[in-house]
N, C-alpha and C positions, 0 to 999 in steps of 0.2 A: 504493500500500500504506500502511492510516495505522502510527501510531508504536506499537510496543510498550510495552505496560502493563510497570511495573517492580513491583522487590519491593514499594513500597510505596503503590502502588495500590491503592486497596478495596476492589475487588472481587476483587483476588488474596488480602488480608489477609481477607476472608470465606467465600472459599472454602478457605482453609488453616484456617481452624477445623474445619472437617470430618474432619481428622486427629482429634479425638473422639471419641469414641462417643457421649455425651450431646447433641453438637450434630449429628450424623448421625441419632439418632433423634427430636431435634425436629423438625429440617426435613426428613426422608425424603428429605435427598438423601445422595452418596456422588463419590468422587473415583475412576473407575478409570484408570491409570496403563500407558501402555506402548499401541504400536502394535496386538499382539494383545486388548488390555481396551479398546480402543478401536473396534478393528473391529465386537467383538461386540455393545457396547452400540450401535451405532448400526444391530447389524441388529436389535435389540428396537425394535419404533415405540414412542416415547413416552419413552423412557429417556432420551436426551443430551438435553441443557439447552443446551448448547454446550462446546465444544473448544480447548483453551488449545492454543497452539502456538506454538513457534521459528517466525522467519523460514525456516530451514535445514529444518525437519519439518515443515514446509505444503507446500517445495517436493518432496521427498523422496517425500511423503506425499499428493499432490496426490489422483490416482486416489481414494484411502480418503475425502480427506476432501470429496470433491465432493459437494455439496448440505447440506452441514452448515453448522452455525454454527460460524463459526473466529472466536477472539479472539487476536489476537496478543502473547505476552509475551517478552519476553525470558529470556537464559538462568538470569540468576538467579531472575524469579519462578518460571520453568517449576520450578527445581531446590529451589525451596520447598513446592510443588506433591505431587512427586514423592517415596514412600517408594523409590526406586529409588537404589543407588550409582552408577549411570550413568545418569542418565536419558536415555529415548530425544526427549524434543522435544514427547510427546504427553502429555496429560491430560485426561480427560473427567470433565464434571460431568455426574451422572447421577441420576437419580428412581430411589429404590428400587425393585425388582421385585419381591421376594415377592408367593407368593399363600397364601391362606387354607387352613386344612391340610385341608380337604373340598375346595378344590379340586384342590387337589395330589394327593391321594390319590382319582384318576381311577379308574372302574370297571372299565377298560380296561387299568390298569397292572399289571407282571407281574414288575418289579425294583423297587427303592425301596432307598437307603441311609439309615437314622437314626444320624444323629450325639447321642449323650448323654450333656453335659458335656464335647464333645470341648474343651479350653483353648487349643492350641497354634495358631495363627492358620497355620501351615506345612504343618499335618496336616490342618485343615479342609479349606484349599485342597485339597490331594493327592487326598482324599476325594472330592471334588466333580466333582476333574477325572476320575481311575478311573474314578467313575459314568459322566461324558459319556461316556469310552471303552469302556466295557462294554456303552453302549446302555441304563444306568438310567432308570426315567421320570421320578423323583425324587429329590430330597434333603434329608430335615428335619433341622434343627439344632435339637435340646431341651435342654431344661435350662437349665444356666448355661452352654453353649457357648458359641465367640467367636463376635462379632458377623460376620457373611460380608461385613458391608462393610468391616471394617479392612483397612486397604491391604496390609497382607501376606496376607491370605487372598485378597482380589481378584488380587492380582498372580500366586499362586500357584497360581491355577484355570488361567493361561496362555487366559483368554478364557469355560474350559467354565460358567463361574458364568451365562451369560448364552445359555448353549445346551440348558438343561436347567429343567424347575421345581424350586423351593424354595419349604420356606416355614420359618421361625420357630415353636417351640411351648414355650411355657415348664415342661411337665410333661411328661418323655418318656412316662409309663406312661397320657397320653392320646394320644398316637402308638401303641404298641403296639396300643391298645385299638381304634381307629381303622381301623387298619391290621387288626386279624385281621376285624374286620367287614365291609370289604369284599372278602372271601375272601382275604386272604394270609396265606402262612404265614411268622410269626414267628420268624427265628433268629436268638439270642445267640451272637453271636461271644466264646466265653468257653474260656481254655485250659483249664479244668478240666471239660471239656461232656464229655455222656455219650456224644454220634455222634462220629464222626471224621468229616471234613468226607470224606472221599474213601468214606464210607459214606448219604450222607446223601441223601436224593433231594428233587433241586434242579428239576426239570423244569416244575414247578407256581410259579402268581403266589409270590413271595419277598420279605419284607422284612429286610433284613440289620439287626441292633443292635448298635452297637458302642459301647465305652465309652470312658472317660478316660485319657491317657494311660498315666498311672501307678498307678492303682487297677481299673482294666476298670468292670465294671459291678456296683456295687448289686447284693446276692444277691436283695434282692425286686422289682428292677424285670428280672434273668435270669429269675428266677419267673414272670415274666407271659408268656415267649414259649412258643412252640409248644415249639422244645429248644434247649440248649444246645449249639452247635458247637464241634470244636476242632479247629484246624488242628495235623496231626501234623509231629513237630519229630524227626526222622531223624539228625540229630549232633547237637551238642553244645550250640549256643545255648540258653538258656534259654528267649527267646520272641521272637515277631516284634513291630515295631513296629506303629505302629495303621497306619498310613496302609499298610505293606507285607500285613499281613495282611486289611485293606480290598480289597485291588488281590486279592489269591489267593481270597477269598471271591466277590468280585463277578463274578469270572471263570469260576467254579467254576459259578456261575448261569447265567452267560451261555451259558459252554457248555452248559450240559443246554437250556437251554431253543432252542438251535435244532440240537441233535441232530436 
């Protein structure tokens, strides 16, 4: 077994600059972090670069990481590596994934979540992951949303960032526009919408648009979808969070569409 790279090995001091964002979009790579963000990117062919690992999480971890590039570091570089408070021993360097938002938006696709200007790198993740679990075919991130490779958004997909397409689009209302072209139908998730989501018929291809934490969405990028949705609010809370009202909308789809 050779010797563990330490913190201050170069090529762990090169791959901690990816904790960036600016140095993640020059070099289209990314760090996903943790046994689960590892699995996933090594079942993408092309994505792992190779796999930093503890002596103790290669052994642990053997099975997962057979036929990969393993580079051994110690637990301080691994824990430099890592946005995790415990890290698990794994870290992968990874080639971005997105695709192009014509690709993404497949002719075939019949759920789709657009994120617009979502900020909160905890709520992306959340977002992303719902989709994979509702059977979404997609995910775009527009606007000024966070980037989906900062390691708390990757960490918070729990892997689904790597089991579903996404793509990046810097103008949501060319998502919209996009999206009602190749036959779906556009709903703002907006509390103030004229359907009640439990009135709304969801059975048909759907692209959910959801907005920013703390502002929802732009009255004139709400304007461009088919209707405005509102998930009805039975006591007393004033409103659901993004990521919770994400998860009731996408489900809401899910279910009509395999009624």
């Amino acid at each position: 077994m050779s010797t563990p790279l330490t913190v201050g090995n170069t090529r762990v001091k090169e791959a901690r600059k990816l904790s960036r964002r600016s140095v993640r979009t020059e070099r289209r790579l990314f760090l996903a972090d943790g046994p689960k963000a590892v699995e996933g990117a090594l079942a993408v062919d092309g994505c792992v670069v190779e796999v930093f690992a503890t002596p103790l999480a290669l052994e642990q971890h053997a099975d997962l990481l057979a036929g990969a590039t393993v580079t051994l570091v110690d637990d301080r570089a691994l824990a430099s590596l890592s946005d995790s408070v415990s890290p698990a021993g794994l870290v992968a360097l990874c080639r971005h994934i997105d695709a192009p938002l014509d690709r993404v938006l497949d002719v075939s696709a019949r759920l789709l979540a657009i994120c617009a200007d979502v900020r909160d790198p905890g709520n992306a993740g959340n977002v992303i992951r719902t989709a994979d679990a509702a059977g979404a075919d997609a995910v775009v991130l527009a606007g000024s949303s966070v980037d989906a490779y900062n390691p708390k958004t990757v960490r918070s997909t729990v892997g689904s960032l790597f089991h579903l397409p996404f793509a990046v689009e810097a103008d949501p209302a060319v998502v919209v526009r996009a999206a009602q072209a190749r036959g779906l139908t556009v709903l703002a998730a907006d509390g103030a919408g004229e359907v009640d989501l439990f009135d709304a018929h969801l059975s048909g291809p759907t692209a959910w648009l959801f907005g920013n934490e703390a502002w929802g969405l732009p009255d004139e990028l709400a304007a461009l979808a088919d209707h405005r949705v509102a998930i009805p609010i039975h006591g007393r809370a004033e409103s659901l969070n993004l990521s919770t009202a994400a998860a009731v909308c996408l489900y809401a789809s899910a279910r009509a569409q395999r009624a």
